[in-house]
VEXFIKE-965375 format. One record per residue (C-alpha): residue number from 1; y, x, z. Coordinates in Angstrom, 2 decimals, decimal comma, always signed. Last residue first. Layout:
N
nr  v  u  w
NUM  Y  X  Z
...
! end
This chain:
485
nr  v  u  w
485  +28,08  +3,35  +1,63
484  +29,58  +1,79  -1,34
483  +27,59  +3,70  -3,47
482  +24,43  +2,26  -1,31
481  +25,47  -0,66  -2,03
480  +25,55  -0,15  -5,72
479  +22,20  +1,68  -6,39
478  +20,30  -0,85  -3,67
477  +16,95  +0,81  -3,51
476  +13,60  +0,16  -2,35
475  +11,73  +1,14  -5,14
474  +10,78  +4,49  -4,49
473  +11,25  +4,21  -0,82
472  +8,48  +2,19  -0,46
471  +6,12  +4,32  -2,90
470  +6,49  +6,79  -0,21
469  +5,86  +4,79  +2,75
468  +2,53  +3,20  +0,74
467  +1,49  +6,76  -0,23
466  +2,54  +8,19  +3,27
465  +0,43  +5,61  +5,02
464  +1,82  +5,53  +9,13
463  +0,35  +6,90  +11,92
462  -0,75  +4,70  +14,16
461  +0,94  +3,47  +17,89
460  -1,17  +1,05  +19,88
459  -4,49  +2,78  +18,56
458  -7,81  +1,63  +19,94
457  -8,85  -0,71  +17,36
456  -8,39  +1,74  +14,46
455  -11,58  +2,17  +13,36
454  -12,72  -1,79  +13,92
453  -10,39  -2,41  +10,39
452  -12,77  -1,03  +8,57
451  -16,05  -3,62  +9,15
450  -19,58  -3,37  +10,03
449  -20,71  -7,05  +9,64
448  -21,22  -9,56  +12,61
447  -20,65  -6,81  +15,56
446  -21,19  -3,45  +16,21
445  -25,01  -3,51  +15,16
444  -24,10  -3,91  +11,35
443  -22,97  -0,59  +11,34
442  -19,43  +0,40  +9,17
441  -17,06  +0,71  +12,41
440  -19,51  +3,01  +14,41
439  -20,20  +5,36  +11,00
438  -16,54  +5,30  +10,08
437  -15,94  +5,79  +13,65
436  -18,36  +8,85  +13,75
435  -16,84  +10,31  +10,73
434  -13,11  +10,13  +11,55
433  -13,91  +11,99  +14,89
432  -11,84  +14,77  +14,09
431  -8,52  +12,19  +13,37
430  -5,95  +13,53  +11,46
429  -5,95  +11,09  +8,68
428  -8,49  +8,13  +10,57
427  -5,57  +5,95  +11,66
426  -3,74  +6,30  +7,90
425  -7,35  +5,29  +6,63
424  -7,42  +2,24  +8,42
423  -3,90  +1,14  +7,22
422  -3,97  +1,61  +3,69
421  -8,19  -0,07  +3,43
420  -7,47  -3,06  +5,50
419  -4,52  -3,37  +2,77
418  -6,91  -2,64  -0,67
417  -9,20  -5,00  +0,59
416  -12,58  -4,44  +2,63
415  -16,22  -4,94  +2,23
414  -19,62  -3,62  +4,17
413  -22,86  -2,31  +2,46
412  -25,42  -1,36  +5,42
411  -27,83  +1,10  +3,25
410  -31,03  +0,58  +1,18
409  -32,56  -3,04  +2,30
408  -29,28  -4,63  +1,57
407  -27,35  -7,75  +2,47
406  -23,53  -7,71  +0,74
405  -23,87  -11,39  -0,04
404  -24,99  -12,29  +3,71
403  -20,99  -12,08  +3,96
402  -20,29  -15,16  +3,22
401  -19,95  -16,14  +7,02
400  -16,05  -17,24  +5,93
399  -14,23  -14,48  +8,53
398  -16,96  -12,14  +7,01
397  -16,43  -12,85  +2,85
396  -12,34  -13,16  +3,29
395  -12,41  -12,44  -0,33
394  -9,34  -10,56  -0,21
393  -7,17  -8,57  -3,15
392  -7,65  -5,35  -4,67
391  -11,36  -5,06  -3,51
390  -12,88  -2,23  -1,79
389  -16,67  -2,29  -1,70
388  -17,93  +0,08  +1,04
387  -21,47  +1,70  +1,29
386  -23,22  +3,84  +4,33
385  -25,54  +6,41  +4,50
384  -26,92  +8,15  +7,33
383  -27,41  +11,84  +7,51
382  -29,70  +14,27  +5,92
381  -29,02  +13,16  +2,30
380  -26,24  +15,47  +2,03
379  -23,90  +14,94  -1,71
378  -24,01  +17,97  -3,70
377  -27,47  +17,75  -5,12
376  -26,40  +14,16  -6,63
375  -27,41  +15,14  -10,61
374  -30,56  +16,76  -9,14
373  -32,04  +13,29  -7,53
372  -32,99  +14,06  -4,17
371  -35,06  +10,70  -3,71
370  -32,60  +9,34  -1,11
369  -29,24  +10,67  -3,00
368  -30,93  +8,60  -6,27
367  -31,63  +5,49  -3,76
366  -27,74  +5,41  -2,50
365  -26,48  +5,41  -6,00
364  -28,52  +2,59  -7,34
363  -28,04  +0,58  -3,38
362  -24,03  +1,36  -4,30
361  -24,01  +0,12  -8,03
360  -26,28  -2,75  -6,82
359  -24,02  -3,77  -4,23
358  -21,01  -3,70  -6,50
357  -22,55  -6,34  -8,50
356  -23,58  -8,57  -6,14
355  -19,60  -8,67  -4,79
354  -19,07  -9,78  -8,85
353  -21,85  -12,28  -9,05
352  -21,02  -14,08  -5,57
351  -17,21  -13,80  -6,74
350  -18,60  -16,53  -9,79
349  -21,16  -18,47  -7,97
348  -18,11  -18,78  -4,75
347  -16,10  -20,01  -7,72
346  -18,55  -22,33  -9,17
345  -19,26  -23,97  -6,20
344  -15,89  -24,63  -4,97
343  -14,47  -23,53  -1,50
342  -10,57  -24,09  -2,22
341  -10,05  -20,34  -2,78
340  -13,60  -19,86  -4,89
339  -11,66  -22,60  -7,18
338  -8,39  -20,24  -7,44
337  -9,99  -17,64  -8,46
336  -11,36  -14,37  -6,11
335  -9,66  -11,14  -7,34
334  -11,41  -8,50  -9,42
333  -10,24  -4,73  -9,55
332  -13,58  -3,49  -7,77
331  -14,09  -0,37  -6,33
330  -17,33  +1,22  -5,30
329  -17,83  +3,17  -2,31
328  -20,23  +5,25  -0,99
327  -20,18  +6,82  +2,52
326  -21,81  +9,43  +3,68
325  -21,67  +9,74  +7,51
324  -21,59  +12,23  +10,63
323  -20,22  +15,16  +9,21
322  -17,98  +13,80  +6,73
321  -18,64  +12,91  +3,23
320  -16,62  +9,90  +1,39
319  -18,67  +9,54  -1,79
318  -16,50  +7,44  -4,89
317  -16,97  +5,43  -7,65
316  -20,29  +4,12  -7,47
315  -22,85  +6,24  -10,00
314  -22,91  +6,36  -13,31
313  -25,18  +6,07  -16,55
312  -25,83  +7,54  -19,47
311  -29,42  +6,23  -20,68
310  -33,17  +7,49  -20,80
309  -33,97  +5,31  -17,69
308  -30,90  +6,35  -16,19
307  -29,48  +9,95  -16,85
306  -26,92  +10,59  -15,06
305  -22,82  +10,79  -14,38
304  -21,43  +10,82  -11,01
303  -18,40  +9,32  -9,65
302  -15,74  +11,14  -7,67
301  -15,96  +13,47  -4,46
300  -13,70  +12,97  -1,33
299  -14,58  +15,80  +1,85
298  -13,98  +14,39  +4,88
297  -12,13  +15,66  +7,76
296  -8,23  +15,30  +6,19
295  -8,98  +11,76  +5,91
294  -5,38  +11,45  +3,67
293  -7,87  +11,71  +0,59
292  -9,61  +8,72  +1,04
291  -6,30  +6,69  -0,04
290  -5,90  +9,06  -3,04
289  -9,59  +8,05  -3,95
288  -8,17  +4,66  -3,79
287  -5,30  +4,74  -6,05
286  -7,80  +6,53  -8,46
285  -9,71  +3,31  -8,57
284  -7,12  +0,96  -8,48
283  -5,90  +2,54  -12,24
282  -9,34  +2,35  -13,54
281  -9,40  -1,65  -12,43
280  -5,49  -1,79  -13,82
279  -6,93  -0,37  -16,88
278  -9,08  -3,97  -17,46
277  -6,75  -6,13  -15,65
276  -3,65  -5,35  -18,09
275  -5,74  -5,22  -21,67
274  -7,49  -8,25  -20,23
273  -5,02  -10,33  -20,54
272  -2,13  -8,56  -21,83
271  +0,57  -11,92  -20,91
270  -0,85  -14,76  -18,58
269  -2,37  -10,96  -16,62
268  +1,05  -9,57  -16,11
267  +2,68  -12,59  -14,65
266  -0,51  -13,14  -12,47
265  -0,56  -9,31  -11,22
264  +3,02  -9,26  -10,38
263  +2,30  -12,25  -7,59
262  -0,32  -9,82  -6,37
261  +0,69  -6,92  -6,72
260  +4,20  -8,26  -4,97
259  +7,44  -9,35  -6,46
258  +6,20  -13,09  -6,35
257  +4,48  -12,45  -2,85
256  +8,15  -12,39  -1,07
255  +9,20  -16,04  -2,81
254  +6,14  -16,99  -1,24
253  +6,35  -15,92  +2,35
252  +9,89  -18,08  +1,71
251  +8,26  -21,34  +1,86
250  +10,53  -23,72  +0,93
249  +13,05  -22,01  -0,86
248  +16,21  -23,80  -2,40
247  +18,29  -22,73  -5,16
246  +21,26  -24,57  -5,60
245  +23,66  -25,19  -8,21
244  +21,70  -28,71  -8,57
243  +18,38  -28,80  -7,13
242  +16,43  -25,89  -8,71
241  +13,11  -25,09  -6,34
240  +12,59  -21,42  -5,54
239  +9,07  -19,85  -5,08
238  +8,05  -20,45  -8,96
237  +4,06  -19,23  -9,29
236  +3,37  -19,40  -5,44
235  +5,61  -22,39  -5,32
234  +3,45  -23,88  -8,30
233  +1,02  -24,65  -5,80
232  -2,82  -24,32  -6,95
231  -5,14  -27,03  -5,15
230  -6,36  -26,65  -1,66
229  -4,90  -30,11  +0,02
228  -5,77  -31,27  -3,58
227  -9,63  -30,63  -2,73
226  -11,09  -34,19  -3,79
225  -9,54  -33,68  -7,31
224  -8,60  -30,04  -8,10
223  -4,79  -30,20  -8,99
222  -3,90  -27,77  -11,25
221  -1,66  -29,74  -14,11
220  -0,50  -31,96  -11,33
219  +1,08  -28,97  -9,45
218  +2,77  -27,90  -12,52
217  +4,07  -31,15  -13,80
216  +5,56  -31,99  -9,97
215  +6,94  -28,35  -10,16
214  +8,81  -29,27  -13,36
213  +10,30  -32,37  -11,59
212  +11,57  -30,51  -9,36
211  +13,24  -27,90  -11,39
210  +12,08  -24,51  -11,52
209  +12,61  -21,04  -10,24
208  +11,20  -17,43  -10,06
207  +10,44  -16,29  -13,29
206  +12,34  -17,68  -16,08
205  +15,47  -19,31  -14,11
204  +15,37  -16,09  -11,60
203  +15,52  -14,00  -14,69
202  +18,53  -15,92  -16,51
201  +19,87  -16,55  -13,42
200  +20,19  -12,93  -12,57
199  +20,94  -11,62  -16,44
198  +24,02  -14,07  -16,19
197  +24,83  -13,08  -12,74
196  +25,22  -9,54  -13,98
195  +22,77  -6,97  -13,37
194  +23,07  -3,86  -12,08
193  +23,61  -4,80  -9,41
192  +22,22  -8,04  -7,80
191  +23,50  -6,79  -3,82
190  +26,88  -6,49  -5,63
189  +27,50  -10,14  -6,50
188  +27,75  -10,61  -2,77
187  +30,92  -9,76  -1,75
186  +32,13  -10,53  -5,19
185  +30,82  -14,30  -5,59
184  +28,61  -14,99  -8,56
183  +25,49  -15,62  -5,79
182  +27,75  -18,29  -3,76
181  +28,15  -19,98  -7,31
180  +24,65  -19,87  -7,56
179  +24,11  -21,61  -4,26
178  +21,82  -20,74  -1,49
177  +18,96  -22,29  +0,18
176  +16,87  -21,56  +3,15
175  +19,52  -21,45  +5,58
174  +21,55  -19,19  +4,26
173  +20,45  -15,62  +5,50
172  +17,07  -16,07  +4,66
171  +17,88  -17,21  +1,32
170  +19,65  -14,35  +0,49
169  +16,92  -12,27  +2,08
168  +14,59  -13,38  +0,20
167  +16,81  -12,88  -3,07
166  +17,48  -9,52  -2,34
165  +13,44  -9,36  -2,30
164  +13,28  -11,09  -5,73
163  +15,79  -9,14  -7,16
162  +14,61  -5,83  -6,14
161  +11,31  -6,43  -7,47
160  +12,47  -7,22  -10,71
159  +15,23  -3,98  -10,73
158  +11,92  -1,80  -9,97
157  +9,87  -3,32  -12,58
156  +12,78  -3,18  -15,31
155  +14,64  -5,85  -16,70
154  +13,83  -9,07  -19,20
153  +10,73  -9,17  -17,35
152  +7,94  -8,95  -20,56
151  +9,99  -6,69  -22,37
150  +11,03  -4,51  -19,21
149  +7,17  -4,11  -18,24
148  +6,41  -3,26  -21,84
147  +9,00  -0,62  -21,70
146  +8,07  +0,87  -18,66
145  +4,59  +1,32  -20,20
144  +1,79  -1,25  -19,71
143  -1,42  +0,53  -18,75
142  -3,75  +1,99  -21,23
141  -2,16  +5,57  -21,07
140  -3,55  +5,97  -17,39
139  -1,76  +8,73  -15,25
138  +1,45  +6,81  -15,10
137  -0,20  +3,51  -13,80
136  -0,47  +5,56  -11,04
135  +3,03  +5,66  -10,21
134  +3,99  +2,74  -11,79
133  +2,16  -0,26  -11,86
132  -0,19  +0,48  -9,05
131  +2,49  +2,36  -6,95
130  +5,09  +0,06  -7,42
129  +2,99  -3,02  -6,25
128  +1,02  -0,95  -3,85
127  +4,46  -0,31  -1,84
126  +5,28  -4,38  -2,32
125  +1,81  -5,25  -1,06
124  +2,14  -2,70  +1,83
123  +5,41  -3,91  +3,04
122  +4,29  -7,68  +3,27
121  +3,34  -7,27  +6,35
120  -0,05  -9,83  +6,20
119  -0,32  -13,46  +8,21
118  +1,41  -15,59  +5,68
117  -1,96  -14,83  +3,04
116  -4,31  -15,80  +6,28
115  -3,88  -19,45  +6,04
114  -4,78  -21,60  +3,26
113  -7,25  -18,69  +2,14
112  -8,69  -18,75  +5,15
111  -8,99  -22,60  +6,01
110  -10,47  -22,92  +2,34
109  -13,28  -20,41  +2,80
108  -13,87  -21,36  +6,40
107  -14,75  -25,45  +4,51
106  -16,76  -23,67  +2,09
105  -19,35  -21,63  +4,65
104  -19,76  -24,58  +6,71
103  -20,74  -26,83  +3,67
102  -21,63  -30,05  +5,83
101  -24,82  -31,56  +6,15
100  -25,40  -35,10  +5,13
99  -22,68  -38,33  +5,97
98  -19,59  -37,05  +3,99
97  -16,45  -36,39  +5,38
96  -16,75  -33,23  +6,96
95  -16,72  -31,65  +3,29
94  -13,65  -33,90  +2,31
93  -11,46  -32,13  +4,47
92  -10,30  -34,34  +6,36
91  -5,93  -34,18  +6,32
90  -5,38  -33,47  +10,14
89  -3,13  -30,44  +9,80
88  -1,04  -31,78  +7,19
87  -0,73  -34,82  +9,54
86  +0,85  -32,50  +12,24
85  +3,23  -31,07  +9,38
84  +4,37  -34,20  +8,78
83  +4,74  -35,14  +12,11
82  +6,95  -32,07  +12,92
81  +9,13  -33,22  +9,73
80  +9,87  -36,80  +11,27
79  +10,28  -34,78  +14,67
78  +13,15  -32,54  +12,83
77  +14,57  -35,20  +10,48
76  +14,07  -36,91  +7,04
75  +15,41  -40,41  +6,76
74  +13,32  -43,05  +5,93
73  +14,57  -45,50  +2,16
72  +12,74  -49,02  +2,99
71  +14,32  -50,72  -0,09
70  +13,66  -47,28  -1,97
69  +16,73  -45,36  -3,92
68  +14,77  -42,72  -6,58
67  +14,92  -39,19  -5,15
66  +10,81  -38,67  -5,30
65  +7,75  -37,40  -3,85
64  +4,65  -36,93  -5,03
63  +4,37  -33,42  -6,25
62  +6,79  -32,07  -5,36
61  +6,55  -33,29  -1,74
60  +3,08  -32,69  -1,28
59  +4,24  -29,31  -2,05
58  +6,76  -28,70  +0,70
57  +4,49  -30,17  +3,00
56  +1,51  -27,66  +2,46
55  +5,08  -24,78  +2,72
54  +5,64  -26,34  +5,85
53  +1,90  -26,45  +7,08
52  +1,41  -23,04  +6,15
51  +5,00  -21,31  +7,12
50  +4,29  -23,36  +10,62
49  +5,34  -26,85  +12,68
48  +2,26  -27,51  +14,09
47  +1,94  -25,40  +16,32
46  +5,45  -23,73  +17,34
45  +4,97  -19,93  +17,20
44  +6,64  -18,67  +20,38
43  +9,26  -15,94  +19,55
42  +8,67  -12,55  +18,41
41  +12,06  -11,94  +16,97
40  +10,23  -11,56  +13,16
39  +8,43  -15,05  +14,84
38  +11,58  -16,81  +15,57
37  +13,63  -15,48  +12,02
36  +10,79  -16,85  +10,05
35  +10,43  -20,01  +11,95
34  +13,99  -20,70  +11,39
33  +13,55  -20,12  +8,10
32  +10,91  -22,43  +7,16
31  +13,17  -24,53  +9,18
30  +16,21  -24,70  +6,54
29  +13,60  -24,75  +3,80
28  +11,74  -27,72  +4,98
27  +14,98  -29,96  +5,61
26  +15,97  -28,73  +2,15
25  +12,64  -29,88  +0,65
24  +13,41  -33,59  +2,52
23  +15,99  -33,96  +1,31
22  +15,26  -33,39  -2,31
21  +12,32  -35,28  -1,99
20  +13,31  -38,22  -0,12
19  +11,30  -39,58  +2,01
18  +8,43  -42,27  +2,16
17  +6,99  -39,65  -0,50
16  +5,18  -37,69  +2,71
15  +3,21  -40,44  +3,73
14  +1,95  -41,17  +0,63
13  +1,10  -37,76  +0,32
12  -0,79  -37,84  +3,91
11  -2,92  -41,08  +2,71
10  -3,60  -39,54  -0,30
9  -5,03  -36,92  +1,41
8  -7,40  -38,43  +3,96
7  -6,21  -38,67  +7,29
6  -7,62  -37,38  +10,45
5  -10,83  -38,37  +12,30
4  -9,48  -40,35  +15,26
3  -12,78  -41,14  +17,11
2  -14,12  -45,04  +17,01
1  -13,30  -46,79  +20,35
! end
């Protein structure tokens, strides 16, 4: 008998638009909650019912479902929904499909980035969010003001991000769906404050919502044929679906990512372009040396200007010193597109070039402390060196085997994101052997790649990131309940 090999993905949409969309999105929300509340309670995760296969569900639905009366009209339930979600599992990816070799490499890239987003505490996206865009966007003229924030939002960054967290909970508190009249009402209206309903639902009707039929157009307009299963989902773009007076959220991890750096990132790059991502990169980079500042046993010095074959040039970003390792690190604002996400060539050509890149900056830096160069006199050259290229958002490149990208004959050159990079440095703050595990946790011979996280595998209880606490509290506020209270 011929081995079950999963469907392909038109077979699982057509499955999916035997029901009833709106139904069948409500159904979705009410357990996408349920599986929220389980795991914040630690509960069993129940395989395959998951935020990732609901929210895969969720926009098969929208974008191939319907509410049109059929002859053989199914009803939606719990096991019909657990089935779904089992099937979203099984969909082939089309890279097993085919008779010759398979693209290893491409098929980890799409399992991680259809995965690993839900995984993250969302805490440190919202902190970097405010401190990114405000705090440190403060010190750099070229980043959108205030003003230009509340232009393009209709109300101020802190207000925005408010809103869409009130309105996570709101929905998390409902069911997975809750009703504009229910938001108007006076025991709740004052979780929105300032605003009025009429500036909510204008803002939640230009940012965070849209119809269902508008998601279909969306989804459709960014579907990558062969890789649908991977393609852009307008729920990352517009968490909330508009079904009558109600709002419905079928993948609340979503509607939580719209206030973050990333989700804020998208609405600010469709408007300045590259007059947003090209400060934002200086702005990132200062954010991290402030990072490497909390090591309290390593000295942190910036960039270095030369002379390079008769031209200005500089070096990577920053040297961490401590007494056991230099390490150089170069920063990079970039974030992987949507085609490196769902394992496409020119994608993986595309973050290839950028990751390249950096590991040229830090080999051209790392050669000039080898050969004494007088312009790097102050960093040691008597110790081993090591390179780091932090990233603003993942590339996944060791969980994918991509990683041969960062190969060097100078130095060991090892990559992390901007929340690998908050939490391992709040474990090395006080510690006086900071050096040695940035040395053990960097070297190729402790596993696959050096990588950060490994410094803080010993450590039930860390200390916490008093940027990313600090920048929480900022924003984190509820003027009119906490009046009340």
């Amino acid at each position: 008998m011929a081995a079950y090999i999963g469907p392909t993905y038109r077979e699982f949409a057509r499955l999916v638009a035997r029901y009833p969309r709106e139904e069948l999105l409500r159904i979705i929300a009410a357990e996408a909650v349920r599986e929220a509340h389980k795991r914040a309670a630690r509960g069993p995760i129940s395989v395959p019912v998951t935020p990732v296969t609901l929210a895969g569900v969720a926009r098969a639905a929208l974008a191939e479902g319907t509410d049109k009366r059929r002859r053989n009209r199914h009803v939606a339930g719990a096991s019909q929904l657990a089935r779904l979600c089992s099937e979203y599992i099984d969909v082939l990816d089309p890279a097993l499909a085919d008779g010759g070799s398979t693209d290893v490499e491409a098929v980890l890239t799409r399992i991680a980035f259809e995965q690993f987003g839900e995984q993250y505490s969302p805490m440190e996206n919202l902190s970097r969010a405010h401190s990114l865009f405000q705090d440190y966007a403060a010190r750099n003229p070229a980043m959108p003001s205030a003003h230009q924030w509340e232009e393009l939002l209709g109300v101020d960054l802190d207000t925005f991000m408010r809103t869409g967290f009130a309105l996570h909970v709101a929905v998390m508190q409902n069911g997975g769906a809750i009703s504009r009249e229910v938001m108007k009402a006076d025991h709740v209206k004052a979780i929105w404050e300032p605003l009025s309903p009429d500036d909510l639902f204008a803002i939640v009707d230009r940012l965070f919502s849209r119809t269902a039929d508008e998601h279909r157009s969306l989804i459709r307009v960014g579907e990558l044929p062969g890789r649908e299963k991977w393609s852009f989902s307008s729920l990352t773009a517009y968490p909330l679906v508009s079904l009558g007076d109600d709002l419905v959220c079928p993948a609340p991890h979503l509607l939580i990512d719209r206030v973050t750096s990333t989700g804020l990132w998208y609405v600010a790059q469709a408007e300045w372009k590259s007059k947003f991502t090209g400060p934002l990169g200086t702005t990132f980079e200062g954010y991290v040396g402030d990072q490497w500042r909390f090591v309290r046993h390593a000295q942190v010095l910036p960039e270095i200007s030369y002379q390079l074959e008769g031209s200005d040039a500089k070096s990577c970003d920053w040297f961490i010193i401590t007494d056991s390792v230099v390490l150089l690190v170069e920063v990079k604002c970039a974030r992987p597109s949507l085609d490196y996400r769902a394992g496409g060539d020119e994608g993986w050509a595309d973050a290839r070039s950028r990751i390249r890149d950096a590991v040229v900056q830090l080999e051209r830096s790392a050669q000039k402390i080898i050969d004494r160069h007088p312009a790097f006199a102050d960093i040691p050259h008597d110790r081993p060196l090591r390179g780091l290229i932090v990233t603003l958002e993942p590339y996944h490149l060791r969980q994918t085997l991509r990683d041969a990208c960062l190969d060097s004959s100078v130095l060991p050159i090892s990559h992390a994101w901007a929340h690998e990079l908050e939490n391992a440095v709040a474990r090395l703050q006080d510690d006086e052997e900071a050096g040695s595990k940035l040395l053990g946790a960097l070297s190729p011979e402790n596993g696959l790649r050096g990588w950060l996280t490994k410094v803080h595998d010993d450590q039930k209880h860390p200390p916490r990131n008093s940027i990313v606490d600090a920048s929480w509290d900022a924003w984190a506020r509820w003027p009119a309940i906490d009046e009340l209270a």
